[in-house]
C-alpha positions, -999 to 999 in steps of 0.1 A, spaced: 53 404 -284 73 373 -276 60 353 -300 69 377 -330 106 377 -322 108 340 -321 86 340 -358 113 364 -367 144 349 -357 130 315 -373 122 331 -405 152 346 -405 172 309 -403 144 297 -428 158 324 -454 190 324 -450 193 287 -452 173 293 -488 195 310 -497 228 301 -490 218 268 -507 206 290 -541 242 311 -539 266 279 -529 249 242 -540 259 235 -576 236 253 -596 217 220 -608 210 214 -574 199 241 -573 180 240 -598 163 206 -591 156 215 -550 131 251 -563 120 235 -593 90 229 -601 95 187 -589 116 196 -565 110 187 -526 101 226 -522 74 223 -543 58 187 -532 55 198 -499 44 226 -504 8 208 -525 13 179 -497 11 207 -468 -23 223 -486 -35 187 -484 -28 183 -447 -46 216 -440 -79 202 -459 -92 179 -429 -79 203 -400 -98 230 -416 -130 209 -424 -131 188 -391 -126 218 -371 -151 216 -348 -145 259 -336 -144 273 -373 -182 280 -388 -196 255 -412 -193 280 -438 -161 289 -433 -147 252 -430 -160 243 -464 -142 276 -476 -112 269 -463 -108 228 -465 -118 239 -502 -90 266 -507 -62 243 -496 -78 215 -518 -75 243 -547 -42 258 -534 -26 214 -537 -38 209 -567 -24 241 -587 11 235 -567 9 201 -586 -4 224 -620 -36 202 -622 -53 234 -633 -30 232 -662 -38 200 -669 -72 202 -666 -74 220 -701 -41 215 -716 -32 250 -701 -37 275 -673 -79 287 -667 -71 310 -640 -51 334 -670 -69 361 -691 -52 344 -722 -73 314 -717 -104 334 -723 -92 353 -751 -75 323 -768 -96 317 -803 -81 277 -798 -101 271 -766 -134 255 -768 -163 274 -757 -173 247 -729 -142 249 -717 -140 284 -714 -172 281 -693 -157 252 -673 -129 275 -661 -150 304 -656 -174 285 -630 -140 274 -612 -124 307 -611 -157 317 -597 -155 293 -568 -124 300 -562 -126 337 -558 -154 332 -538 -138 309 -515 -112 332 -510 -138 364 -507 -154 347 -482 -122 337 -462 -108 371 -469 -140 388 -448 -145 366 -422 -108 374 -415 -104 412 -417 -139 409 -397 -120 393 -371 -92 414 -368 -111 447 -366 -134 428 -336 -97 414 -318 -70 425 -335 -33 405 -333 -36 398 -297 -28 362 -300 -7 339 -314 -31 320 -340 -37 354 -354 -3 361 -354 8 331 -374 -20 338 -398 -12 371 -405 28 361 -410 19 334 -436 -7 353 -453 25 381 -459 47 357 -466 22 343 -493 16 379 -504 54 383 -507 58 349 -529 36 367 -551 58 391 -556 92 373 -564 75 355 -589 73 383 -603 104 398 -603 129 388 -626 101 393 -656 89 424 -647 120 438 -641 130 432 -681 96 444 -686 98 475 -671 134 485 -665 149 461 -695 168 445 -666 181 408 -672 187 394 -636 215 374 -634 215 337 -632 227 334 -598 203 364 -583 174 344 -602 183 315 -583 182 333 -550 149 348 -559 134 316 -568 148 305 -536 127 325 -518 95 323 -535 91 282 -534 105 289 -494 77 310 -485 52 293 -506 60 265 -485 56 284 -451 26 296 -462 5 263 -454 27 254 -430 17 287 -409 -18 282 -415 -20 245 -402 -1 258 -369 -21 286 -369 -58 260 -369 -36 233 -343 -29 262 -317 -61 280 -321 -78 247 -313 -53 236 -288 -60 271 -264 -98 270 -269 -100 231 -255 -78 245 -227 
């Protein structure tokens, strides 16, 4: 598919420009660019916000999957901006929350009703999806930017990860400048993540008005 090898060869650039900036800037700059006040990570809560009202005005999306999505991103903005730390002082989408003998009962109740919505947001977005792709399949190109981000998001994940589990596991300690890189890449496809997803709504609307 056409389209795949251009996604490719762009991510590719996209990458490699992450991280020849973590292995050659100055490491506080670094630092400040993947941090968590750095540009990376603004855009990347200022991107979820941008996909709110193309999800929720989007006339070609169901009514019940609008709401789901428009309020995903919402969530997605604000926890890039760690509003659901400061919501309760701390983090209410972390078993140690619940388990903590310091956090008020109401609270604990507060953040359960929260987390609820949010994994039912993401249920229902996560089944109308996989619904979709067993009825069509990747044939097109809204489907295939959807399915990118979603990895790339999936992958983020997974370099956040890293460096701790790997002294967790293996009693590995990453070095500074391969923590760098690795950070590199996780607040660089956090950031494509949304990014995919509003091109994915915009050309998915643009073909079906065609």
């Amino acid at each position: 598919m056409p389209a795949l090898r251009i996604i490719f060869c762009l991510f590719l650039v996209y990458a490699g420009l992450a991280s020849y900036i973590a292995l050659n800037a100055p490491p506080e700059v670094a630092a400040y660019l993947y941090s968590e006040a750095g540009p990376y990570e603004v855009f990347s809560a200022g991107l979820w916000f941008v996909l709110v009202p193309i999800a929720l005005f989007n006339s070609l999306l169901s009514g019940r999957i609008r709401i789901a999505a428009s309020m995903a991103a919402l969530l997605m903005g604000m926890r890039e901006l760690d509003l659901h730390k400061s919501l309760f002082g701390t983090s209410f989408i972390k078993t140690s929350f619940y388990k903590s003998q310091e956090i008020p009962f109401q609270d604990k109740v507060m953040g359960a009703v929260l987390l609820i919505a949010i994994i039912g947001f993401i249920t229902q977005l996560g089944i109308s999806f996989f619904r979709y792709l067993r009825q069509r399949g990747i044939n097109d190109l809204p489907t295939l930017l959807l399915v990118v981000g979603l990895s790339l998001g999936f992958f983020s994940k997974i370099l956040d990860r890293f460096s701790s589990q790997m002294m967790e596991l293996f009693a590995i300690n990453i070095a500074p400048v391969t923590r760098q890189w690795v950070i590199s890449l996780e607040e660089s496809f956090e950031m494509a993540l949304p990014l995919l997803l509003i091109l994915a709504l915009l050309v998915h609307t643009r073909e079906r008005c065609q």
